[in-house]
C-alpha positions in Angstrom: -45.9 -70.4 19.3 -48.3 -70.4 22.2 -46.2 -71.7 24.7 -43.9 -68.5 24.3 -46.3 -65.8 24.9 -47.8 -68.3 27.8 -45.6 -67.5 30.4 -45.7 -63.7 29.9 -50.3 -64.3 30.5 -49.2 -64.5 34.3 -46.4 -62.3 35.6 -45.1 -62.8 39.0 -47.1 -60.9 41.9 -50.4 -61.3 39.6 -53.3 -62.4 41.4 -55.1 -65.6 39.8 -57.7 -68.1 40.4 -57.1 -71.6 39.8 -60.3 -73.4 39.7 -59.6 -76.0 42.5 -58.0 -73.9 45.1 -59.0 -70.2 44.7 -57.9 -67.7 44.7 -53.1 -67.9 44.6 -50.3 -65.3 43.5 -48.1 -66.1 41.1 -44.3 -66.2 42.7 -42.3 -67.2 39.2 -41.4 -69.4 36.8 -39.7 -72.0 37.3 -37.8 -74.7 35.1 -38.0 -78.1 36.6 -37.1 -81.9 35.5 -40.2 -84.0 35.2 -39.2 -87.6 33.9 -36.1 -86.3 32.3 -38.5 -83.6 30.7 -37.6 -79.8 31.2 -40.3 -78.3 31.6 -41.5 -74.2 32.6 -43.8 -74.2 35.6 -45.5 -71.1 37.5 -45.2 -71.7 41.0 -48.4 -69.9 42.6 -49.1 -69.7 46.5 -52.1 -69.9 48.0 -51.5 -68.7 51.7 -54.9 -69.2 52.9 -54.0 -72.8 52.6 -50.1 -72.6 53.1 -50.0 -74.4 50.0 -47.7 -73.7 46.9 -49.1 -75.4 43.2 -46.7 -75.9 40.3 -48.6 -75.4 36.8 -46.7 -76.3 33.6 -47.2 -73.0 31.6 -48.5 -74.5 28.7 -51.3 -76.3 30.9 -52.2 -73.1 32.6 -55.1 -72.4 30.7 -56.3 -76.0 29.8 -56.9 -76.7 33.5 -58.9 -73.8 34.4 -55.9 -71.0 35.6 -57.3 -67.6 34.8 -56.7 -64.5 36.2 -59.0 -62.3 38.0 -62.6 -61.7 37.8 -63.4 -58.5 35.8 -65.8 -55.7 37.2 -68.7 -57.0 34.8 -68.1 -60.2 36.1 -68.2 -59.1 40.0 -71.2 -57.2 39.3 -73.4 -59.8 38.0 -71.8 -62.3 40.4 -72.9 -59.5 42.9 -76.5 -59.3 41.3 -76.7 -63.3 41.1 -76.5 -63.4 45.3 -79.8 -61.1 45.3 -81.9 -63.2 43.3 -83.9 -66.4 44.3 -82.9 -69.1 45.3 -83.2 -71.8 43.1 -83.5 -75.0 45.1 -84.3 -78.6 43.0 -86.3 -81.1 44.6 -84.0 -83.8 44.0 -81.9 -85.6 46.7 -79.3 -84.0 48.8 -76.1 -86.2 48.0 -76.8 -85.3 43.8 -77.2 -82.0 44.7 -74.5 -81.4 46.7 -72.2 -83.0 44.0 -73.8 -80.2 41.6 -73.2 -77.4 44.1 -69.0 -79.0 44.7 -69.0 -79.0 41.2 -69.8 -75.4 40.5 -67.5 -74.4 43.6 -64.5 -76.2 41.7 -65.0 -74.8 38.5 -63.5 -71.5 39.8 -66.7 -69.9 37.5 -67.8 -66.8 40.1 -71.0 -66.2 38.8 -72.0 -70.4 39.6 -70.0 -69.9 43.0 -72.0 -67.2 44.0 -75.2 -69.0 42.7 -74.4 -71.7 45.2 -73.7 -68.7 47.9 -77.4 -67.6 46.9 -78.8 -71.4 47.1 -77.6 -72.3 50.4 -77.7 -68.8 52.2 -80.2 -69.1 55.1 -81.6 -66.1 56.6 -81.7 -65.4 60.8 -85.1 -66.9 60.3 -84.8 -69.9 58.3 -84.5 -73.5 59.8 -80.8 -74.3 60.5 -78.6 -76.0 58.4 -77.2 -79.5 57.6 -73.5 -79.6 58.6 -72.9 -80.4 54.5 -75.2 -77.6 53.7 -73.4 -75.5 55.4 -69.7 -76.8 55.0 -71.0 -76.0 51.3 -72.0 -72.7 51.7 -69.3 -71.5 54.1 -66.4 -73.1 51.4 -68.0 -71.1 48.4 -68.7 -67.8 50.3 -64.9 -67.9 51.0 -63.7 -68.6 47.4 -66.0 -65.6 46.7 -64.9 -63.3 48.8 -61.4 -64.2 48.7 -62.0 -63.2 44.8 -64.0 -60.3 45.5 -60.7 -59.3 47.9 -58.0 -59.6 45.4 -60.5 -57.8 42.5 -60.9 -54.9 44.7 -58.1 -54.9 46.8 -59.5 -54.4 49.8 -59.3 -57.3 53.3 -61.2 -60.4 53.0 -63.0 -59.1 56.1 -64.5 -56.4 54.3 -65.4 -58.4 51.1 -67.4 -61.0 53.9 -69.2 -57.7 54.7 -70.2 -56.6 51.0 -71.7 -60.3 50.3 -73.5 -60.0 53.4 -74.8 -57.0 52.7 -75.8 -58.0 49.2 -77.6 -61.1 50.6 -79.2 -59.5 53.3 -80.9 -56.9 50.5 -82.2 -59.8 48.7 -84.3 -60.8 52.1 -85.7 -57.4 52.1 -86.5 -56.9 48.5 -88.3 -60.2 48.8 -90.8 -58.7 52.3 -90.9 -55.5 50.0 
């Protein structure tokens, strides 16, 4: 029963995030011969990476494919990149793990918390080429979200999460 209404969750053209990758657009569906095994597969592109994915459509969900953020969702993800930081004490390589984590579970509310984490300010000490391999990877699957949601150039969607960072450093000297 489920695997009938499946393929019509994601229509062709549709914007969706799948949790590894980002941000891809559904092209079709496909059937294709796995192990002598017919099976119905969306094939998604994700140009950013010039890379297609092939999802059976009854493991869409199950592996994290969901479509697009909603408003509520961009607003608190939005409001999560102005509050604190929140930086544990213990050692980098865990950390970092937690941070990749959180990047790959396509979640934009724990992406932008790990936007929020590793933003530095013009006047903070530099940072670690992992830090900021980190930061620069999740500010990207952000934005490229924030993009698609509301359909404006991933340019501009940089801008806004600049914007809302840089109000956080002033409503902290305020």
């Amino acid at each position: 029963m489920q695997t009938s209404s499946m393929p019509t969750a994601f229509r062709p053209g549709d914007h969706i995030v799948y949790p590894a990758h980002g941000v891809g657009r559904v092209m079709g569906v496909e059937k294709q011969s796995v192990a002598g095994i017919d099976l119905d597969v969306f094939v998604i592109s994700f140009e950013q990476d010039k890379m297609t994915l092939r999802v059976p459509t009854t493991k869409a969900r199950s592996c994290g494919m969901r479509p697009l953020a909603s408003a509520d969702v961009v607003n608190e993800a939005m409001k999560t990149l102005q509050g604190r930081a929140r930086i544990k004490r213990t050692m980098w390589s865990r950390r970092a793990q937690e941070y990749e984590a959180k990047i790959n579970s396509g979640d934009l509310v724990s992406i932008a918390e790990v936007v929020r984490d590793l933003h530095r300010a013009s006047d903070q000490p530099e940072q670690s080429y992992s830090e900021r391999q980190l930061y620069e990877s999740a500010l990207d699957r952000m934005a490229r979200e924030l993009a698609a949601v509301q359909k404006i150039g991933r340019e501009d969607a940089l801008t806004k999460l600049s914007a809302s960072l840089a109000s956080k450093k002033q409503a902290a000297a305020a």
